[in-house]
N, C-alpha and C positions, 0 to 999 in steps of 0.2 A: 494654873497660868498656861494659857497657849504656846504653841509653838514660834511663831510670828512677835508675841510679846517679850518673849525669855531675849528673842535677839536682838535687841534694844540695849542702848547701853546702860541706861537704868530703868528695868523695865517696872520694880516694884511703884511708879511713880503714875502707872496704868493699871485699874482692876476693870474686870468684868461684867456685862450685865448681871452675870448668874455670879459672880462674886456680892455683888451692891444685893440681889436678890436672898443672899445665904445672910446678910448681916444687915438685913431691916431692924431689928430686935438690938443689937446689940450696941451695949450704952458707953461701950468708946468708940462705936464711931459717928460720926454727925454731917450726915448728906445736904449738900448746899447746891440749891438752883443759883444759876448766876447766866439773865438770859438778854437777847440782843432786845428787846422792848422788858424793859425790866419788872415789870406786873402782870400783862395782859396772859403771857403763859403758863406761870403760872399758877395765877388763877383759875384757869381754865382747867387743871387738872397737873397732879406734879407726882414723881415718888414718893410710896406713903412715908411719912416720918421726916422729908426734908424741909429745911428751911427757907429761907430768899436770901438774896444777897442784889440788889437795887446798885448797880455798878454806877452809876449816874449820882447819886446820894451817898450811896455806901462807902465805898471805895474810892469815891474824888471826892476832893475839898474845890466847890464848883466857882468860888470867890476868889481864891489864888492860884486856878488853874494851877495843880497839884494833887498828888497822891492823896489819900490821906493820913492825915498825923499818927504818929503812934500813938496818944493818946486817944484820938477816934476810931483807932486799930482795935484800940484794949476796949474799950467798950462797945463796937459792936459785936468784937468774938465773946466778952459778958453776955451782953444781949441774946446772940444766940446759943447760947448756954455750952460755950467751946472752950475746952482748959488749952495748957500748953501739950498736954499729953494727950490728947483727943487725934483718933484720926479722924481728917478731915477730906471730903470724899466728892469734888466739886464735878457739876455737868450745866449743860445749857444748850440753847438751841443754837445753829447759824454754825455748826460742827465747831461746836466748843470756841467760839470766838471769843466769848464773853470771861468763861471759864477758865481761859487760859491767862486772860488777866488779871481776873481775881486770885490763879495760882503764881504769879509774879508776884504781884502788890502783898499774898500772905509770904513768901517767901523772903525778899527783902523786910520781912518784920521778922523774919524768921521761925516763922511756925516750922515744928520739924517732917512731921509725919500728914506731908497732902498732898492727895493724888486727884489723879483724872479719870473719870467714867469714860474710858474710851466707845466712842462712838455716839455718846452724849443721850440725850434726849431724843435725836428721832431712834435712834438703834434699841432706845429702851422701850417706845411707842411701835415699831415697824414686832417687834418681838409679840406684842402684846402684852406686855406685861402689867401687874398692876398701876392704877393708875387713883389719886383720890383729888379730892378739893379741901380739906380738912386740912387749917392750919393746926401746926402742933403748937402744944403750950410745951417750952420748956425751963428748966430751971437756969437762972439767973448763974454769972460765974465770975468771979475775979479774976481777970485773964492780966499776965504782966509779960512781956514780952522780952524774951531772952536773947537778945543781941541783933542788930540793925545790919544787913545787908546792903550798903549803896552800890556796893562794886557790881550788882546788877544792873544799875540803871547809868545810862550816858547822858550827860547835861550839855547845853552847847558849846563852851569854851574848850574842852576836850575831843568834841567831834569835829568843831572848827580845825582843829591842831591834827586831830586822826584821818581825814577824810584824806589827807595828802600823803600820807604814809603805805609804803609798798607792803608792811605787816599785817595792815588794816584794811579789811573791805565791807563795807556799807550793803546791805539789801536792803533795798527799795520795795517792800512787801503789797504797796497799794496796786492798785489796775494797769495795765498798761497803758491805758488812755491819762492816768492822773500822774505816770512816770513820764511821758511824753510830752505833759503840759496842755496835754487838749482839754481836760478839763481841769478844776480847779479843787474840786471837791467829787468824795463818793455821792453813786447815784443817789443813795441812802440818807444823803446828808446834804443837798443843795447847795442851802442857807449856810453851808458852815464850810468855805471857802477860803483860803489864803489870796494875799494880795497880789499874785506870782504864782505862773504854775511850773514843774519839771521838776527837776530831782537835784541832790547833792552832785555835785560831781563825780566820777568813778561811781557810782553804786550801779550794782546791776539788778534788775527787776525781775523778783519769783514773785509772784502773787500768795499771800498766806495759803491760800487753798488748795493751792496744789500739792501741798503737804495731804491732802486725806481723799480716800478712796468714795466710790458713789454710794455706801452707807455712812459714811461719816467719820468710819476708825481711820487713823492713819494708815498711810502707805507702808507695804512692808520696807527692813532696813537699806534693802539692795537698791531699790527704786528711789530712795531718800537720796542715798549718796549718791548715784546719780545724777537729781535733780540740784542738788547743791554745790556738788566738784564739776558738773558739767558748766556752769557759771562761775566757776574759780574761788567760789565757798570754800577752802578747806581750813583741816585743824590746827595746822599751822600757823592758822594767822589770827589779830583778833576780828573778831566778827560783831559790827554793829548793826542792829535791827533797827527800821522805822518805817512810818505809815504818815500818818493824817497827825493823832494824838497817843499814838502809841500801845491801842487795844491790838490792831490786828496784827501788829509786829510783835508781839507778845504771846504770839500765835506760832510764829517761826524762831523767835528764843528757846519756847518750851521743847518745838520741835529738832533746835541744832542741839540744845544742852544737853535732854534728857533723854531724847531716842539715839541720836548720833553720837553722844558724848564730846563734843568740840569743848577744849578745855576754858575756853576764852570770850565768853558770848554776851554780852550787850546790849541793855533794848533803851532807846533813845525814845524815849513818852513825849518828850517835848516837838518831835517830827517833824512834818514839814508846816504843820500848822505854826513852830516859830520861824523853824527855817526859811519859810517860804515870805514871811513879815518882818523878816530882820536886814534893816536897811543894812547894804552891803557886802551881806553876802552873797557869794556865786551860786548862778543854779545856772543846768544843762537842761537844753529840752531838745526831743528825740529820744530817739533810743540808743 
């Protein structure tokens, strides 16, 4: 484990490329793509022995705009032949955007042991490292999931109630053109637009990405807190995350909880795509 990782407040929750490299072979653990176009990558070519994880399918129940079930939990870690006791070892492209919400959504089901490929997919491609197109065939598993985490995720009747509270502060993780209300939606996303544009009240705007460096690992710890107590982030308080629909906020969760350690951290999936649609309540536009 690096230097730079060790100082993380939980840094076991980050392995290596030449970690993921030293345990291709090894049948506890089980590497899962989880990418911003959920096929196209890869197919094109992935780490040998890992799985997919189709965040779009997978991971949302796309009829109740919602997570998905734990019963859909248990059968797709079946599927990709994942026990309780399995490490599970997630990467993707778009520096872990994807990734970091499939490690929310396993976490709230409570899988114990999953981490993040820090620097994801380009850092393991930029490497040269191996690369194949060969899906694996793996063994089928009874997966029953050992205790339900909601106190990670914020729903709007209690962010309605938080957002006015001096304990509590909101980061606004989308663009600063979709915090300002110039636009409506990510570039990325046009068509999928709220009926209102700006932000909750009080929240202040980090962009997820400025959480990671220009190969894609995150920033060292010093630079973190920096960027988050320089915006009035701190541990102190609780801290709720949101975006659009709650991927890229899920981005700066992974990044307040498990690199900074902020004991109190919140990702609001419901975002502004309800907030921005819910007649009456308040939004600020500007900065």
């Amino acid at each position: 484990m690096s230097t730079a990782i060790k100082a993380y407040a939980v840094p076991e929750v980050l392995v290596s490329t030449d970690w993921v490299a030293q345990h291709l072979q090894d049948p506890s653990v089980r590497i899962v793509e989880v990418d911003y176009e959920p096929e196209t990558a890869y197919q094109l070519g992935h780490i040998p022995g890992a799985v997919l994880i189709n965040w779009k399918q997978d991971i949302n129940d796309t009829v109740r705009r919602d997570i998905v079930s734990k019963e859909g939990f248990e059968k797709l870690m079946g599927r990709l032949g994942i026990k309780p006791e399995t490490t599970v070892v997630l990467y993707g492209d778009f520096r872990n955007w994807f990734a970091t919400y499939a490690f929310w959504v396993f976490k709230i089901y409570g899988h114990k042991d999953v981490r993040l490929l820090n620097g994801g997919r380009r850092k393991w491609i930029d490497e040269g490292r191996e690369m194949t197109e060969e899906v694996p065939t793996v063994e089928p598993t009874t997966y029953r999931c050992h205790g339900i985490d909601l106190g990670l995720r914020a729903f709007l009747p209690e962010v309605s109630y938080a957002y006015q509270r001096d304990d509590v502060k909101l980061v606004d993780v989308r663009s600063p053109a979709e915090f300002k209300g110039e636009i409506t939606a990510p570039p990325e996303y046009p068509t999928e637009a709220a009926q209102r544009g700006g932000h909750i009240p009080g929240a202040v705007n980090i962009p997820w990405a400025q959480a990671v460096a220009d190969d894609d690992t995150f920033k060292p710890v010093d630079e973190l807190r920096q960027l988050y107590e320089g915006k009035g982030v701190t541990p102190d308080k609780t801290i709720i995350t949101y975006c659009r629909i709650g991927e890229r906020s899920s981005h700066t969760w992974f990044v307040l909880k498990y690199l900074l350690g902020y004991p109190t951290v919140i990702n609001y999936d419901g975002s502004w795509s309800e907030w921005g649609n819910t007649v009456g309540l308040p939004i600020e536009k500007g900065e």
